[in-house]
C-alpha positions in Angstrom: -21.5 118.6 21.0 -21.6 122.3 21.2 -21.5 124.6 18.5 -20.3 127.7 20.6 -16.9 127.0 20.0 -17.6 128.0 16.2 -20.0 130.5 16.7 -17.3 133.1 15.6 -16.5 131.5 12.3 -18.0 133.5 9.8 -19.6 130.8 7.9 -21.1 129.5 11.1 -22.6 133.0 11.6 -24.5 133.1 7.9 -25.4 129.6 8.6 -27.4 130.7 11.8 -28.7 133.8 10.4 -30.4 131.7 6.8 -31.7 128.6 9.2 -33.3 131.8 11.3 -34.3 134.0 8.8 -34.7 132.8 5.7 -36.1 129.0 6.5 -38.0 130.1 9.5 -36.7 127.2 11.6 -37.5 127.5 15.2 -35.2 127.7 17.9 -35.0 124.0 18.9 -34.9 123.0 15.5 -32.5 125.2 14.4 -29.9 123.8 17.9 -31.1 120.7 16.9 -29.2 121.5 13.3 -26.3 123.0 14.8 -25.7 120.4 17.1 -25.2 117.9 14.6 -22.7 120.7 12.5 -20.6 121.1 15.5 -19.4 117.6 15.4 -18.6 118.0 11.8 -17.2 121.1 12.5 -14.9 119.1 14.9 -14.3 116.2 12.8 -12.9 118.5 10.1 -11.0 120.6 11.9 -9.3 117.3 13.7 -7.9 116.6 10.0 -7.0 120.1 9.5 -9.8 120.4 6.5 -12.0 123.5 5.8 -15.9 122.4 5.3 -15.3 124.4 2.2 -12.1 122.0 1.4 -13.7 118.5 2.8 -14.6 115.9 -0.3 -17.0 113.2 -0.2 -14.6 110.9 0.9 -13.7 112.8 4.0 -17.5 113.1 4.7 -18.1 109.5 4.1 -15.0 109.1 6.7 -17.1 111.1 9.0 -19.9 108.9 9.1 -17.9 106.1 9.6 -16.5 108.0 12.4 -19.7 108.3 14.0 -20.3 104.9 14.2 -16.9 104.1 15.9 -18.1 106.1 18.7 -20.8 104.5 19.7 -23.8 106.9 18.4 -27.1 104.9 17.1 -27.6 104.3 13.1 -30.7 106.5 13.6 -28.9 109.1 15.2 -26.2 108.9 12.2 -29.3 109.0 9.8 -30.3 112.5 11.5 -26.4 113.9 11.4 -26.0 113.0 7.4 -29.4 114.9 7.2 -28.1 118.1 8.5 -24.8 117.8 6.7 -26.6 117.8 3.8 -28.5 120.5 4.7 -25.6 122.9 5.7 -23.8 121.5 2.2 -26.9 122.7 0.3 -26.5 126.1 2.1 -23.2 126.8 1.2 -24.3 126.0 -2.5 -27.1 128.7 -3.0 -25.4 131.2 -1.2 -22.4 130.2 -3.6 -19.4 129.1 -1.6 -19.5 126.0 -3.0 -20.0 125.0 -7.2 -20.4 121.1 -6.0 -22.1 119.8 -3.2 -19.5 116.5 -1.7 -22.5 115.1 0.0 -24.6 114.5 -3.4 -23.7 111.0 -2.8 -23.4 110.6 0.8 -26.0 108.1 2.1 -27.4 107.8 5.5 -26.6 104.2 6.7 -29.8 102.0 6.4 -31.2 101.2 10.2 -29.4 98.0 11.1 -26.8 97.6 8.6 -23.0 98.1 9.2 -21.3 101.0 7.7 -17.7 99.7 7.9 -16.0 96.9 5.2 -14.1 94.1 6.5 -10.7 92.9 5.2 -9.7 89.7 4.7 -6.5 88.2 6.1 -5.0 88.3 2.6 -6.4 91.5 1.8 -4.3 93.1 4.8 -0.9 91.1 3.6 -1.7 92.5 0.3 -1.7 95.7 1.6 1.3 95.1 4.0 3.1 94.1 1.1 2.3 96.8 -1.3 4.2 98.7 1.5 8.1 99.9 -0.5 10.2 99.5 3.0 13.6 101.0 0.9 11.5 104.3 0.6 11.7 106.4 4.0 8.5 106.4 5.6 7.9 102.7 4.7 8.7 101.2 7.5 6.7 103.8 9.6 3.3 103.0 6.9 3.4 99.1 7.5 4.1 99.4 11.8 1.0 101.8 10.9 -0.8 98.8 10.1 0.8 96.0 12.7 -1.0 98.8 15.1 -4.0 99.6 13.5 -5.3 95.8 12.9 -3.1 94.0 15.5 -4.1 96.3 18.3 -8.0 97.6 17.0 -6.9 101.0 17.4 -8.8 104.0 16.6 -7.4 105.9 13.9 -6.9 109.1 16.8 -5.3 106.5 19.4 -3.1 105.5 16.7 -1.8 109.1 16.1 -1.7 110.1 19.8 0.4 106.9 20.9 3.4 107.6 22.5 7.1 106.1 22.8 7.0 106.0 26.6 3.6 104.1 26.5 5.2 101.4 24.3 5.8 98.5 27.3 7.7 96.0 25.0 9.1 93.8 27.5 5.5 93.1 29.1 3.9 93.4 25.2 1.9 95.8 26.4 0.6 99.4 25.1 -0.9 102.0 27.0 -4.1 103.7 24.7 -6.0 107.0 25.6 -9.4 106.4 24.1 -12.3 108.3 24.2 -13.5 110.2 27.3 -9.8 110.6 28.0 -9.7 106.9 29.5 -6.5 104.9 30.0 -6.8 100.8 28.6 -4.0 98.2 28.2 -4.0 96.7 24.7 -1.7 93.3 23.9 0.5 94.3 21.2 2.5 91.9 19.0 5.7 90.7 18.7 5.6 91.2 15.1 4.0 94.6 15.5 6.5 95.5 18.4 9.7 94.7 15.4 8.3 96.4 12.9 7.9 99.7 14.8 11.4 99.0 16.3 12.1 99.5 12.2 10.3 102.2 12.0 12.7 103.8 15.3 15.6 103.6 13.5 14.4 105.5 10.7 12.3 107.9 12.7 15.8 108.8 14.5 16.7 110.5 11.2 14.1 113.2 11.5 14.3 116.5 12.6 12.0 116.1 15.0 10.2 119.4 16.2 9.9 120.4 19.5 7.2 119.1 21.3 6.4 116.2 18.9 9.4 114.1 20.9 7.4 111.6 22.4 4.9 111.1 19.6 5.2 107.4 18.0 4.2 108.3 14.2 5.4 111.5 12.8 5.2 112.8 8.9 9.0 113.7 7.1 9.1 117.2 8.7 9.4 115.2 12.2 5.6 116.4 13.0 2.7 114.6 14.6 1.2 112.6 11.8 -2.4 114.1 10.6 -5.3 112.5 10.6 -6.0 113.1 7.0 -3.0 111.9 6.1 -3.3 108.7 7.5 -6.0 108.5 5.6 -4.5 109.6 3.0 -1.4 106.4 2.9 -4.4 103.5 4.2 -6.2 104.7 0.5 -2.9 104.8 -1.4 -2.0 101.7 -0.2 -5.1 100.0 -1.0 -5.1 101.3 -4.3 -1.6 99.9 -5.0 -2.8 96.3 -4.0 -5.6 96.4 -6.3 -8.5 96.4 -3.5 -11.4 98.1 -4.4 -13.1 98.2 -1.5 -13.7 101.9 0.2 -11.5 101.8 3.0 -10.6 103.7 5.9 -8.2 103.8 9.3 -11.3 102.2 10.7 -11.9 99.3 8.2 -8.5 97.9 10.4 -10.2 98.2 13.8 -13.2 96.5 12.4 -11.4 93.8 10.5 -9.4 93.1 14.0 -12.6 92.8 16.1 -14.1 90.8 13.2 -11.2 88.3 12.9 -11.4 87.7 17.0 -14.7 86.8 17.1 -14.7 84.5 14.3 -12.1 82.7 15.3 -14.1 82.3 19.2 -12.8 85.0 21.2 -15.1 86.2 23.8 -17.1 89.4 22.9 -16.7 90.9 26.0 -12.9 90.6 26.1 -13.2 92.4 22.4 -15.2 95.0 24.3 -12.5 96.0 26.6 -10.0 95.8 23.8 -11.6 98.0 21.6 -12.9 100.4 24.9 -16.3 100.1 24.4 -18.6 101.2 27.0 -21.4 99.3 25.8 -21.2 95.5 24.5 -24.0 97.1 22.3 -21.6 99.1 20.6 -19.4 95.8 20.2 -22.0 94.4 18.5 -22.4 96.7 15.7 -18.6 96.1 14.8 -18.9 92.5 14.6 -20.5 90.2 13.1 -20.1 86.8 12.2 -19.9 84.9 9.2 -23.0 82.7 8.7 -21.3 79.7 7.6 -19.1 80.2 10.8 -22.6 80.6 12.5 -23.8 77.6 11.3 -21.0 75.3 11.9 -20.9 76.4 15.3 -24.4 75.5 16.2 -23.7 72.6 14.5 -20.8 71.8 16.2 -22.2 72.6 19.8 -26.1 72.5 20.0 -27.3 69.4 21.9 -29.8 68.5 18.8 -26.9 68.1 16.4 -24.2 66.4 19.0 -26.9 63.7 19.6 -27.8 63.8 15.6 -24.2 63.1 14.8 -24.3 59.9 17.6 -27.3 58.4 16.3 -29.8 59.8 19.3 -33.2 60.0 18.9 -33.2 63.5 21.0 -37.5 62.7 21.1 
């Protein structure tokens, strides 16, 4: 990603000028550090956050973010490097009093960043939900889309009414790259935003946010950040303690499909993967699943089980 785009931001400038001048860094080196800001940069400004505003929370969402998109753990090893780097910046030259990524870790190579939920975990969730409060309704079909479809959490904001093909249980996603995908969608999810219709038809909805599915009370596009926001609240309120994010849904949805023996490429096209590799990293099986599969289909244990001698 570029960092042109910010080059004007004030901050951006200092930034330049102290990896320049006062580290020495050369000119591929220092790129190679402003690369990595620029999709910060753009992460941030996605949920309306300053870099001077953003919490370790948002930063840890960030990472997370990374990871949904396809890029490498190494790669998202190097980023967190230079975010802490920029963060340490803006706290010797003052801006900043505490630095949000003091505890922001890089992922370890090969590990998964994202939790999973259970099953009950998400109807705990679901049914921490108040649906007499106004924007109940619109939190839990929030939810039926996040996990039932595998959205991510940017698809979920930008889905629109007129994409919504209920008869054929069908919704129309624009994912990364600016490509088009089908995605099955629920009948339960397709009721529960049919809720959430009637109360978004109370809204004073603002010009040019008609078509937009999830809106905040001022009858706005939902924010990222606030989405994030109400997924944390919610979890909170059902008691889980687990660090969870938009994206915990989307892996949980994956996770669920392949455990219970749906074909990894099919989950591939759901979530609009390029790569099956990047598939891969969001799943991952259970190892007593594991086992009781190969127990269940390798020819040494069928034969086993009938009293062969497989020799």
């Amino acid at each position: 990603m570029n960092i042109d785009p910010y080059r004007s931001d004030p901050l951006v400038k200092e930034y330049i000028q102290y990896l320049s001048i006062e580290r020495g860094l050369s000119d591929n080196t220092r790129d190679a550090y402003l690369e990595d800001l620029a999709k910060l940069l753009s992460y941030l400004k996605d949920a309306h956050i300053s870099p001077l505003e953003a919490k370790l929370e948002h930063l840890q969402d960030f990472v997370i973010d990374l990871s949904d998109v396809g890029v490498c753990m190494r790669s998202v090893a190097r980023i967190v490097s230079g975010v802490k780097a920029f963060y340490r910046f803006l706290l010797i030259t003052d801006k900043l009093q505490i630095d949000p990524t003091e505890l922001l870790d890089a992922p370890q190579i090969g590990k998964h960043l994202p939790t999973v939920l259970t099953v009950e975990e998400i109807n705990s969730i679901e049914a921490a939900i108040d649906l007499s409060e106004p924007m109940g309704h619109r939190n839990k079909a929030m939810i039926e889309v996040l996990y039932g479809c595998g959205l991510r959490v940017s698809e979920m904001l930008g889905l629109e009414i007129s994409s919504i093909f209920e008869e054929e249980q069908y919704i129309s996603v624009i994912g990364k790259g600016n490509k088009q995908r089908l995605v099955p969608i629920s009948p339960p999810a397709l009721k529960q935003i049919g809720y959430w219709m009637q109360q978004r038809a109370k809204l004073d909805i603002k010009r040019g946010n008609e078509d937009f599915l999830f809106l905040n009370r001022r009858g706005s596009q939902l924010s990222r950040v606030m989405a994030f926001n109400i997924i944390k609240d919610l979890a909170a309120k059902a008691g889980i303690e687990k660090n969870i994010s938009p994206h915990t849904f989307r892996h949980s949805f994956a996770t669920h499909l392949l455990e219970g023996g749906a074909n990894l490429r099919d989950i591939q096209e759901m979530l609009g993967h390029r790569s099956i590799l990047t598939t891969e990293i969001y799943t991952h099986l259970d190892i007593n699943l594991l086992r009781d599969n190969i127990m269940q289909f390798h020819p040494f244990f069928q034969h086993k089980a009938k009293g062969k001698n497989t020799l």
